[in-house]
KOLLUM-626476 format. One record per residue: residue number from 0; residue in one letter; x, z negated, y negated of N, C-alpha, C, O in turn. Coordinates in Angstrom, 1 decimal, always signed. Layout:
N
ATOM, n, res, n.x, n.z, n.y, ca.x, ca.z, ca.y, c.x, c.z, c.y, o.x, o.z, o.y
ATOM, NUM, a, X, Z, Y, X, Z, Y, X, Z, Y, X, Z, Y
...
***
This chain:
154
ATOM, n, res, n.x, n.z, n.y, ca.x, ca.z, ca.y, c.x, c.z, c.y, o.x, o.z, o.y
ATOM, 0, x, +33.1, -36.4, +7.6, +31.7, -36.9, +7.6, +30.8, -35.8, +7.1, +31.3, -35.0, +6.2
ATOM, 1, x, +29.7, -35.7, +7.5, +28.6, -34.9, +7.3, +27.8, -35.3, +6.4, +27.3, -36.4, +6.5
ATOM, 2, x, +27.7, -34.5, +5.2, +26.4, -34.6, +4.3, +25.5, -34.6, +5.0, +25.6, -33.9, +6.0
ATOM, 3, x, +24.3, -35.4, +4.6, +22.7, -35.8, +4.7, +21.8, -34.6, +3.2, +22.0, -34.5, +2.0
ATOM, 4, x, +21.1, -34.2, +4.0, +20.1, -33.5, +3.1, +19.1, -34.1, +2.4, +18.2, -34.5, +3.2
ATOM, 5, x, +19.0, -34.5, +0.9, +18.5, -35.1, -0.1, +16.9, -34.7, +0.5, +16.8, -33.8, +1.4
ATOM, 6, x, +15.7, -35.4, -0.2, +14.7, -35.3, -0.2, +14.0, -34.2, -0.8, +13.0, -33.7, -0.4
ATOM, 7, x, +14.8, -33.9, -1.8, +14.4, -32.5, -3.1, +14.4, -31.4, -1.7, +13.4, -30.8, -1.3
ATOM, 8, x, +15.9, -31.3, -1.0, +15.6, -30.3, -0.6, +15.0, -29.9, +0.7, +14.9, -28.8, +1.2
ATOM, 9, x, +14.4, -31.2, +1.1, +13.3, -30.9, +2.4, +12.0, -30.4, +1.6, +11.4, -29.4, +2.0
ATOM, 10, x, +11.7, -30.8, +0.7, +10.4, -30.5, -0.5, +10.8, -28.6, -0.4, +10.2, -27.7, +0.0
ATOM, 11, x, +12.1, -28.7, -1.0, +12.1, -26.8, -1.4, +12.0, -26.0, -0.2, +11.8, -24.8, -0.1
ATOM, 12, x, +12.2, -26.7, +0.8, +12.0, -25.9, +1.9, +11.0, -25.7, +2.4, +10.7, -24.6, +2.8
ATOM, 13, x, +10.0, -26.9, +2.4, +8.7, -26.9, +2.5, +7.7, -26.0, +1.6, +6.8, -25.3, +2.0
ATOM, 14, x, +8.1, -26.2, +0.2, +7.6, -25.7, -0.7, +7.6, -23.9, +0.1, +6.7, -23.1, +0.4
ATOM, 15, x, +9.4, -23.6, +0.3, +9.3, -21.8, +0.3, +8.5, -21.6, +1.5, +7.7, -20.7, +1.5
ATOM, 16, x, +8.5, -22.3, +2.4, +7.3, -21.6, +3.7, +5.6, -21.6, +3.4, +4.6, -21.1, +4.0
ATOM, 17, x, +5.6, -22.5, +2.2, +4.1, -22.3, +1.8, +3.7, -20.9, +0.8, +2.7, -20.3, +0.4
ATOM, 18, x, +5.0, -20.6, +0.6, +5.5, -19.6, -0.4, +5.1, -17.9, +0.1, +4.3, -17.0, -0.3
ATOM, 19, x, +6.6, -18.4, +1.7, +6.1, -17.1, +2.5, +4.8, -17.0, +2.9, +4.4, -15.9, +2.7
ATOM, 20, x, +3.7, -18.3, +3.6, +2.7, -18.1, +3.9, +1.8, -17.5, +2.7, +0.9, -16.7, +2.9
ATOM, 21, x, +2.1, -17.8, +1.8, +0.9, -17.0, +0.8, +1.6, -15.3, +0.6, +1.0, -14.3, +0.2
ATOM, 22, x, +2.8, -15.3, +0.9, +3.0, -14.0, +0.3, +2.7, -13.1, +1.6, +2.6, -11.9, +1.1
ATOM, 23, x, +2.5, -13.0, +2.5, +2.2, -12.9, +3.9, +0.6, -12.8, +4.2, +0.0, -12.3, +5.1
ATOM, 24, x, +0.0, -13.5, +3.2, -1.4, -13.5, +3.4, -2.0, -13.0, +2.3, -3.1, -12.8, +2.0
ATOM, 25, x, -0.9, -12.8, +1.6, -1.9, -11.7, +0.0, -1.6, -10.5, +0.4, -2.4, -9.6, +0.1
ATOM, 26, x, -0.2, -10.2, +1.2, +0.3, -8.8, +1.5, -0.9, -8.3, +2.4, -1.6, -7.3, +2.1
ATOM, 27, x, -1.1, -9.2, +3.6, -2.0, -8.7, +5.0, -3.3, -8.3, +4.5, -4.0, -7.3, +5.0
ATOM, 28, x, -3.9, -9.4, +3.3, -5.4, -8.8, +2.5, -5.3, -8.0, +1.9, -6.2, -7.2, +1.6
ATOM, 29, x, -3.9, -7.8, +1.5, -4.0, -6.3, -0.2, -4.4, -5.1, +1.1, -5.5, -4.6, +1.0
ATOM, 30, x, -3.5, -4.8, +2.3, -3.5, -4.0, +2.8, -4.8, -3.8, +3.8, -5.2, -2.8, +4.4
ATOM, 31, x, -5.5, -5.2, +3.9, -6.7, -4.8, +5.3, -7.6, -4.1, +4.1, -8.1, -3.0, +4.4
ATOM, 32, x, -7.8, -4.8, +2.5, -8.7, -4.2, +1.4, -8.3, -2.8, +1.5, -9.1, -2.1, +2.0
ATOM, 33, x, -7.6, -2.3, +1.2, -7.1, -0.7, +0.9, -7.9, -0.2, +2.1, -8.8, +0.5, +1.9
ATOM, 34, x, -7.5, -0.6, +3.1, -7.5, +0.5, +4.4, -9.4, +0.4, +4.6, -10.2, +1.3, +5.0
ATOM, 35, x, -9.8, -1.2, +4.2, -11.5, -1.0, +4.2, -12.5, -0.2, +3.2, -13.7, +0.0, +3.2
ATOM, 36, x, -11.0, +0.1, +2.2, -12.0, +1.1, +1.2, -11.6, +2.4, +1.3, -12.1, +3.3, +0.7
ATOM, 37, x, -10.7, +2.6, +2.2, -10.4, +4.3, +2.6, -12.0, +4.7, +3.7, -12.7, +5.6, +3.9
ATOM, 38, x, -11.8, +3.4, +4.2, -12.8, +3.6, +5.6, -14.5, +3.6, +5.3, -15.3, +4.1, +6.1
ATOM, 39, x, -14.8, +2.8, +3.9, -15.9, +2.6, +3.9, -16.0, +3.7, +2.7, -16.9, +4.5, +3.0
ATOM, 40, x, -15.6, +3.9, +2.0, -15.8, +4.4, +0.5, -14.6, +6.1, +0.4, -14.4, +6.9, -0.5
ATOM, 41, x, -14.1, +6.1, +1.6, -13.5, +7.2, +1.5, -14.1, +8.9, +2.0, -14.7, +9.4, +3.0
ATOM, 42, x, -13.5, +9.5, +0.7, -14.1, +10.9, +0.9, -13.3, +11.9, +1.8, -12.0, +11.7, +1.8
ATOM, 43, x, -13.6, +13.0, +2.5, -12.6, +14.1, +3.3, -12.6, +15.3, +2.3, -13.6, +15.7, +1.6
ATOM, 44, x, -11.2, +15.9, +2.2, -11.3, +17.0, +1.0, -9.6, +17.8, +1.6, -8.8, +17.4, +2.4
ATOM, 45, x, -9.7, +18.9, +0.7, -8.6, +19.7, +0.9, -8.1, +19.5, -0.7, -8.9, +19.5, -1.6
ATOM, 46, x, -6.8, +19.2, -0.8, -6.1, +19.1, -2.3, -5.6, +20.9, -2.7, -5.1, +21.6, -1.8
ATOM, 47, x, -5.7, +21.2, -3.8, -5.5, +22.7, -4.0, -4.6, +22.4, -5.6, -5.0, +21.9, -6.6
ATOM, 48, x, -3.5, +22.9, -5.5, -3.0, +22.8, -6.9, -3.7, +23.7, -7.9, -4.2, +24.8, -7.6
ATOM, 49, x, -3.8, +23.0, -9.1, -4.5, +24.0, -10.3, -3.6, +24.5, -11.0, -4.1, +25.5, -11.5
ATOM, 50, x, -2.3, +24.4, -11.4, -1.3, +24.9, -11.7, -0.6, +26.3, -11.1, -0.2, +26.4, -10.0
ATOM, 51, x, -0.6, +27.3, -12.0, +0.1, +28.6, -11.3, +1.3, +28.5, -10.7, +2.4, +28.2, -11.2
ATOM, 52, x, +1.0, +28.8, -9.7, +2.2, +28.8, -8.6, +3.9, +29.0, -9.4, +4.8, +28.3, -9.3
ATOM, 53, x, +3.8, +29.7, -10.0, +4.9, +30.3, -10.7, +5.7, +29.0, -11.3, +6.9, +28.6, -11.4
ATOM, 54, x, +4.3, +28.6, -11.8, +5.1, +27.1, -12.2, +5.1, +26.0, -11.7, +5.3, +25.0, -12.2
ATOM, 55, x, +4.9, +26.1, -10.7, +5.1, +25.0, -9.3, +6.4, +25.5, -8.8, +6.9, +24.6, -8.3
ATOM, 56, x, +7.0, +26.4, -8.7, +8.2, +26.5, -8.3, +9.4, +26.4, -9.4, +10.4, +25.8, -9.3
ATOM, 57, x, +8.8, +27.4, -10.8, +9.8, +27.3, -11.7, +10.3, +25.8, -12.0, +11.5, +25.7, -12.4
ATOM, 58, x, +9.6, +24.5, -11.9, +9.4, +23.7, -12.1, +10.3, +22.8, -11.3, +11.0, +21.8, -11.8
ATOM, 59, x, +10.3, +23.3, -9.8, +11.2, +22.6, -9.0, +12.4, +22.4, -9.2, +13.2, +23.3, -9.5
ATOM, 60, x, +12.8, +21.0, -9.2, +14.3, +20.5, -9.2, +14.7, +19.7, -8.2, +15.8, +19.1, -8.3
ATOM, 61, x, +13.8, +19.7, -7.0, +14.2, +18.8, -6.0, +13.9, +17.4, -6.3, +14.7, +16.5, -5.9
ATOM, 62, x, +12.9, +17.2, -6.8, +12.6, +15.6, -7.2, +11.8, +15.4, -6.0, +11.1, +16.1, -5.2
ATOM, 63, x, +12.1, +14.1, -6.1, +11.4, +13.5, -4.7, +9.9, +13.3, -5.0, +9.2, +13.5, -4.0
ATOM, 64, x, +9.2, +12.9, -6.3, +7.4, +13.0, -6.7, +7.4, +14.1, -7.7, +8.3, +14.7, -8.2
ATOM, 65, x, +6.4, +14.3, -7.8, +5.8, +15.5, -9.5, +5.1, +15.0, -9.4, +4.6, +14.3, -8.5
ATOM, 66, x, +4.8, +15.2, -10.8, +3.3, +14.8, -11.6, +2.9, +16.7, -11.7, +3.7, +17.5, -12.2
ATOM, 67, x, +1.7, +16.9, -11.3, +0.8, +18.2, -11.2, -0.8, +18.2, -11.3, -1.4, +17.1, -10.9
ATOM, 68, x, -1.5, +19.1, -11.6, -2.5, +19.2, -11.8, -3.1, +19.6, -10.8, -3.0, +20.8, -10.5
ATOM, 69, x, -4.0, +18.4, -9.7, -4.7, +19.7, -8.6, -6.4, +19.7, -8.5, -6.9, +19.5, -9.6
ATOM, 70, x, -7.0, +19.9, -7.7, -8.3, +19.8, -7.6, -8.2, +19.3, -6.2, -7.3, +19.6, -5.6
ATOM, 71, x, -9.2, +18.5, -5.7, -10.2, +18.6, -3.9, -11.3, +19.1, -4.5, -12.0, +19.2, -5.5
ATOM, 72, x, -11.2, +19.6, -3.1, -12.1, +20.5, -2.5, -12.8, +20.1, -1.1, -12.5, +20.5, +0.0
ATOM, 73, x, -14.0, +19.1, -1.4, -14.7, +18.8, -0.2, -15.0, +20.0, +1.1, -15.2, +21.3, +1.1
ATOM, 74, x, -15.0, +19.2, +2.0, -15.3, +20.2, +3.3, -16.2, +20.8, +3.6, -16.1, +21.9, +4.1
ATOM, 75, x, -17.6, +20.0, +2.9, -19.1, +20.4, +3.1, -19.7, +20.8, +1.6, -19.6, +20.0, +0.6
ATOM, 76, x, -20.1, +21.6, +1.5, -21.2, +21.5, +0.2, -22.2, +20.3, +0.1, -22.9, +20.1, -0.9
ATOM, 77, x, -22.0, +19.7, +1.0, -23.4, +18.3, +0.8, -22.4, +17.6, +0.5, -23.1, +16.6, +0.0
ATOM, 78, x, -21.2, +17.2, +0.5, -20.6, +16.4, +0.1, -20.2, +16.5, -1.7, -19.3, +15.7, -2.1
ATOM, 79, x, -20.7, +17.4, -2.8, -20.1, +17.5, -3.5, -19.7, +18.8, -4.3, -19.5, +19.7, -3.5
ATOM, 80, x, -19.5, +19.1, -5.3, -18.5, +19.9, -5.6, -17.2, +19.7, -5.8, -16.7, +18.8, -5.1
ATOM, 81, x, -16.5, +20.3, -6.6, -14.9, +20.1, -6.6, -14.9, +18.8, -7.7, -15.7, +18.5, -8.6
ATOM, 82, x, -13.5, +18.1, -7.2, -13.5, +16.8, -8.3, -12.0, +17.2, -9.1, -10.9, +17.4, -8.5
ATOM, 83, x, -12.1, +17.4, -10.2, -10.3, +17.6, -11.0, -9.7, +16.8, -10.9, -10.3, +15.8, -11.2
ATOM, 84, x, -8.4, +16.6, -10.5, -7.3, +15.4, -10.5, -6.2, +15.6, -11.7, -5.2, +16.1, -11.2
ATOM, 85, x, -6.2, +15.4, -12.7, -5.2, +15.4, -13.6, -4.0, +14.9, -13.1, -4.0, +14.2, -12.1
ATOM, 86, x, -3.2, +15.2, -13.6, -1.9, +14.1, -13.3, -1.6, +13.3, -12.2, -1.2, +12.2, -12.1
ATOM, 87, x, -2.1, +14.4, -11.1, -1.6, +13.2, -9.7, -0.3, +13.4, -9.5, +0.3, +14.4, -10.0
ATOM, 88, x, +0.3, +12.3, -8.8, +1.7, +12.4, -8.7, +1.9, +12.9, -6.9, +1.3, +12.2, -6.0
ATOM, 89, x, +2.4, +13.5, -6.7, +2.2, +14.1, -5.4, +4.1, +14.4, -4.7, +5.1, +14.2, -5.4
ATOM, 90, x, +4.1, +14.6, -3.8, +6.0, +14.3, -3.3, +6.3, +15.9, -3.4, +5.6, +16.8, -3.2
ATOM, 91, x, +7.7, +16.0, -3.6, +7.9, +17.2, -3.4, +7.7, +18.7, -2.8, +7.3, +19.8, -3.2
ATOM, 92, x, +8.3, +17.9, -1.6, +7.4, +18.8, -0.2, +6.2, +19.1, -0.4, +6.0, +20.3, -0.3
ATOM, 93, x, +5.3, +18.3, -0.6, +4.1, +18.5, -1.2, +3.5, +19.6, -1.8, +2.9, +20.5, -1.4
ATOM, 94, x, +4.0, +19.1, -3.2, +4.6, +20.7, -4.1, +4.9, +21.8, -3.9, +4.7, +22.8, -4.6
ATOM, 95, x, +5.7, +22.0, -2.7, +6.2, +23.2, -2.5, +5.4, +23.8, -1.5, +5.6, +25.0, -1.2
ATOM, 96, x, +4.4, +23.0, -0.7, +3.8, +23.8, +0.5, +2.3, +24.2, -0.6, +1.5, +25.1, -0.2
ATOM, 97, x, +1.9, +23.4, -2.0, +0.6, +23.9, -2.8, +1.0, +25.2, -3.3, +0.2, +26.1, -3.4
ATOM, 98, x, +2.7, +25.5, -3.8, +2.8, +26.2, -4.3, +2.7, +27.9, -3.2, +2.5, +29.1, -3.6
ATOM, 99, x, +2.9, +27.6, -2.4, +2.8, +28.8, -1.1, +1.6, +28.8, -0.8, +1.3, +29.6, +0.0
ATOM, 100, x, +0.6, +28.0, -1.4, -1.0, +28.7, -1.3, -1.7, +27.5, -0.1, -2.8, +27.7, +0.4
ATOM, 101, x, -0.8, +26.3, +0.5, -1.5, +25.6, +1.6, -2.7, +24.9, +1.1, -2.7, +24.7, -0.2
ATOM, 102, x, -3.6, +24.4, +1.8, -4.2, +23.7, +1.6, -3.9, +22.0, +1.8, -3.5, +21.7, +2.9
ATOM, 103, x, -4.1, +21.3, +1.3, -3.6, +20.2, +2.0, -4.7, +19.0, +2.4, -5.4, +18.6, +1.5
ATOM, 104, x, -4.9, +18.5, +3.6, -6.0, +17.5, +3.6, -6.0, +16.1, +3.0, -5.0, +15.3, +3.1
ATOM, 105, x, -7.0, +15.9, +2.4, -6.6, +14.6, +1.8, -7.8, +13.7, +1.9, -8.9, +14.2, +1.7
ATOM, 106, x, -7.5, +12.3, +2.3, -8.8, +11.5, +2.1, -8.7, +10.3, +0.4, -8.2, +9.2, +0.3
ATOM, 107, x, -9.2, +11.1, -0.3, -9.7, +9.9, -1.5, -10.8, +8.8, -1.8, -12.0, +8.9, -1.3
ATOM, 108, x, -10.3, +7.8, -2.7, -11.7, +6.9, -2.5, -12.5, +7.1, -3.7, -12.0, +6.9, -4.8
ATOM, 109, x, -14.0, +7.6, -3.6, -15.2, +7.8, -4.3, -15.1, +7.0, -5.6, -15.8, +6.0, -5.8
ATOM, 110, x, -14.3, +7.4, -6.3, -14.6, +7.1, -8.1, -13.1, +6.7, -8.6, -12.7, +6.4, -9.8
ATOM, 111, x, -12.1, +6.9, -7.4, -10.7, +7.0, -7.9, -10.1, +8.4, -7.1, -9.7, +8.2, -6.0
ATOM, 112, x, -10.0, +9.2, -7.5, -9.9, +10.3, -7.2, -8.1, +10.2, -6.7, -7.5, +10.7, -5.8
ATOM, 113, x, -7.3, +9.2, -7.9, -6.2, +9.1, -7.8, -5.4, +8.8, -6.6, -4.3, +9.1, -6.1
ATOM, 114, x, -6.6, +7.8, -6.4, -5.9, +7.1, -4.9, -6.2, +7.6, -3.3, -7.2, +7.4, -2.6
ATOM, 115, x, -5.1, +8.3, -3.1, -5.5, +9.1, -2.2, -4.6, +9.3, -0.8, -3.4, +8.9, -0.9
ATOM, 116, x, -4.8, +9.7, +0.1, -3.9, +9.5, +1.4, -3.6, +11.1, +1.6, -4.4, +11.7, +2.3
ATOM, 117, x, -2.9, +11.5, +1.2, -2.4, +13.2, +1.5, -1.9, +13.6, +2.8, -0.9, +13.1, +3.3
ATOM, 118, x, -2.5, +14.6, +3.4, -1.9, +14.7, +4.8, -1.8, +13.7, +6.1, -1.0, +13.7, +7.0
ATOM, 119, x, -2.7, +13.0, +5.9, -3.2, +12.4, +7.0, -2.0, +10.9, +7.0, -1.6, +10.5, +8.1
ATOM, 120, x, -1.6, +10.3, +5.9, -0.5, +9.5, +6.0, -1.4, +8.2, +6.2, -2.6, +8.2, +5.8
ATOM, 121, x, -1.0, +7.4, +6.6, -1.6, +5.9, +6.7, -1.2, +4.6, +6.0, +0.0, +4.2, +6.0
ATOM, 122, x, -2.1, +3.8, +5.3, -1.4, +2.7, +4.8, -0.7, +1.6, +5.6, -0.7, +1.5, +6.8
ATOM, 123, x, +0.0, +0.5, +4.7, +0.7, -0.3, +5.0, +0.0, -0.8, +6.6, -1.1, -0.4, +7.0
ATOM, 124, x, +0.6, -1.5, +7.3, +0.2, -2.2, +8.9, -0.5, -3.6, +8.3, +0.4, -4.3, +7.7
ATOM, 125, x, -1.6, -4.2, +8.2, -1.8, -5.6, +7.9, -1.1, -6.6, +8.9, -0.5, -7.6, +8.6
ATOM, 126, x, -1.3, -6.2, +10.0, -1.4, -7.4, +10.9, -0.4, -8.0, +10.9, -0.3, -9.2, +11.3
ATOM, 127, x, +0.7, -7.0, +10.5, +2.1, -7.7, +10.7, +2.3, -9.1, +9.5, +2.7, -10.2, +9.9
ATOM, 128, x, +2.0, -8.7, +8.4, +1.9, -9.8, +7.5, +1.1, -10.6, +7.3, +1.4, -11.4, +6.3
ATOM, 129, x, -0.3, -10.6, +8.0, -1.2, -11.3, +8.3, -0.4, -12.6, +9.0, -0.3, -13.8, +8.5
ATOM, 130, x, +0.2, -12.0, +10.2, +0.6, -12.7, +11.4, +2.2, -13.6, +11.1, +2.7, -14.3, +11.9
ATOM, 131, x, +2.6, -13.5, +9.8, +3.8, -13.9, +9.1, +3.0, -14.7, +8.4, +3.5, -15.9, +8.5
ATOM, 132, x, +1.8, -14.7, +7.5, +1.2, -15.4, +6.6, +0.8, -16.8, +7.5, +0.9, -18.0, +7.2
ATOM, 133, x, +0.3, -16.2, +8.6, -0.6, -17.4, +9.9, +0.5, -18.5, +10.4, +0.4, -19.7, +10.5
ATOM, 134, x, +1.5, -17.7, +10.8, +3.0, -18.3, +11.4, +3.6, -19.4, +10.3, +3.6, -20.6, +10.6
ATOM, 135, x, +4.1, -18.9, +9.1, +4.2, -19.5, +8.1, +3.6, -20.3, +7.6, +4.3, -21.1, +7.0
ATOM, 136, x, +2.2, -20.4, +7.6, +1.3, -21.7, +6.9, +1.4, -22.6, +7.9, +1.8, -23.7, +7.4
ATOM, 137, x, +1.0, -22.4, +9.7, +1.4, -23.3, +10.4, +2.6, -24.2, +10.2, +2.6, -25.4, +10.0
ATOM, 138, x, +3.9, -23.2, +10.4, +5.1, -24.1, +9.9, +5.3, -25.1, +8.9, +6.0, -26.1, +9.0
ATOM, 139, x, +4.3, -24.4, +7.5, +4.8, -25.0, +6.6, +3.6, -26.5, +6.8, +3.7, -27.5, +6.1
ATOM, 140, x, +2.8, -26.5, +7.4, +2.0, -27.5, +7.5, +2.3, -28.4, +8.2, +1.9, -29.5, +7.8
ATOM, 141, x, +3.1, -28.3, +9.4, +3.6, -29.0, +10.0, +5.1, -29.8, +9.6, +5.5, -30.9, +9.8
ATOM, 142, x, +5.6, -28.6, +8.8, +7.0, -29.1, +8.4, +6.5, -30.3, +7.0, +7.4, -31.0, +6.5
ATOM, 143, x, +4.9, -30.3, +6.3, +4.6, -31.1, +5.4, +4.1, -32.1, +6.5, +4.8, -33.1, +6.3
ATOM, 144, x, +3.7, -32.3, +7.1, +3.4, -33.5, +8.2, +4.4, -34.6, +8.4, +4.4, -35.8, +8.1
ATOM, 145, x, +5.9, -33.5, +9.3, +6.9, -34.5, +9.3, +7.4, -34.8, +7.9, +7.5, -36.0, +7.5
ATOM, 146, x, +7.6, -34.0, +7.1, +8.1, -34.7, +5.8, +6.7, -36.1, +5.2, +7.2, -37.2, +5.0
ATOM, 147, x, +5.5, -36.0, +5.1, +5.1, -37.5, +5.1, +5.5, -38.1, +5.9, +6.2, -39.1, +5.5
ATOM, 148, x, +5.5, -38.1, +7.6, +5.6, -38.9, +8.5, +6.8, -39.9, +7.7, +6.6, -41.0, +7.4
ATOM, 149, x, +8.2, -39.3, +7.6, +8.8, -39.7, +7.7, +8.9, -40.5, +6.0, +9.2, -41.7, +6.0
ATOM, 150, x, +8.8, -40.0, +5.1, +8.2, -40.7, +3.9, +7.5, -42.2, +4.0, +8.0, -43.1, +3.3
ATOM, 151, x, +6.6, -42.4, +4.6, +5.8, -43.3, +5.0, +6.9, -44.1, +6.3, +6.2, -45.0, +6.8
ATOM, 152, x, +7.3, -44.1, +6.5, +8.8, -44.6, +7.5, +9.6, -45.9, +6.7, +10.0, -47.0, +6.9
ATOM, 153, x, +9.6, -44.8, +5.4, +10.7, -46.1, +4.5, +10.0, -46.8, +3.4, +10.7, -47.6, +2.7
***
């Protein structure tokens, strides 16, 4: 004979898809906010290490981030002078193309210099967890429907 699934655990199941639906819909907002403040409030600049080369290499151990000292360097003179970045933490590769003198392009947002998109990289995809958050609240609303429905039964 087959166990019958208790009431608790149609509730916990119900409970986790309202669960995924919010984590799906905080993920899809964290990420449409980021990418609306790269777009609305974001600056174009070239990142230049301030650190002597010498010690951008001596330094190297093959770590996958560093913490280094760089500057941007906006494109236009109307946009600015140079902004200092203390302690950005930047990827290796990274490192090793400031230390050979590259320039690197970077778009930062206007009063966090920190938070920055290096080399043209792009943030998280929203839609995809948008569209998991949407999916999921349906289910879980409907899967709370039949659970009253059938509540109301006995």
């Amino acid at each position: 004979m087959g166990t019958t699934q208790g009431p608790v655990g149609r509730y916990s199941f119900v409970a986790m898809l309202f669960i995924m639906a919010a984590t799906g819909l905080l993920m899809g907002g964290a990420a449409l906010y980021d990418d609306a403040l790269f777009r609305f409030k974001g600056r174009d600049a070239v990142m230049v290490a301030t650190d002597p080369p010498k010690w951008l290499i001596a330094h190297d151990g093959n770590y996958q981030t560093r913490t280094v000292n760089v500057k941007y360097v906006p494109a236009s003179a109307a946009d600015g002078g140079e902004i200092a970045v203390p302690a950005k933490r930047v990827s290796g590769e990274e490192v090793r193309r400031m230390a050979q003198g590259e320039q690197l392009p970077v778009r930062f947002i206007d009063g966090d210099p920190q938070h920055a998109r290096i080399d043209g990289a792009q943030g998280d995809n929203p839609w995809g967890w948008l569209a998991l958050g949407i999916v999921g609240l349906l289910l879980a609303l409907y899967a709370r429907r039949l659970l009253h429905r059938e509540s109301r039964r006995r």
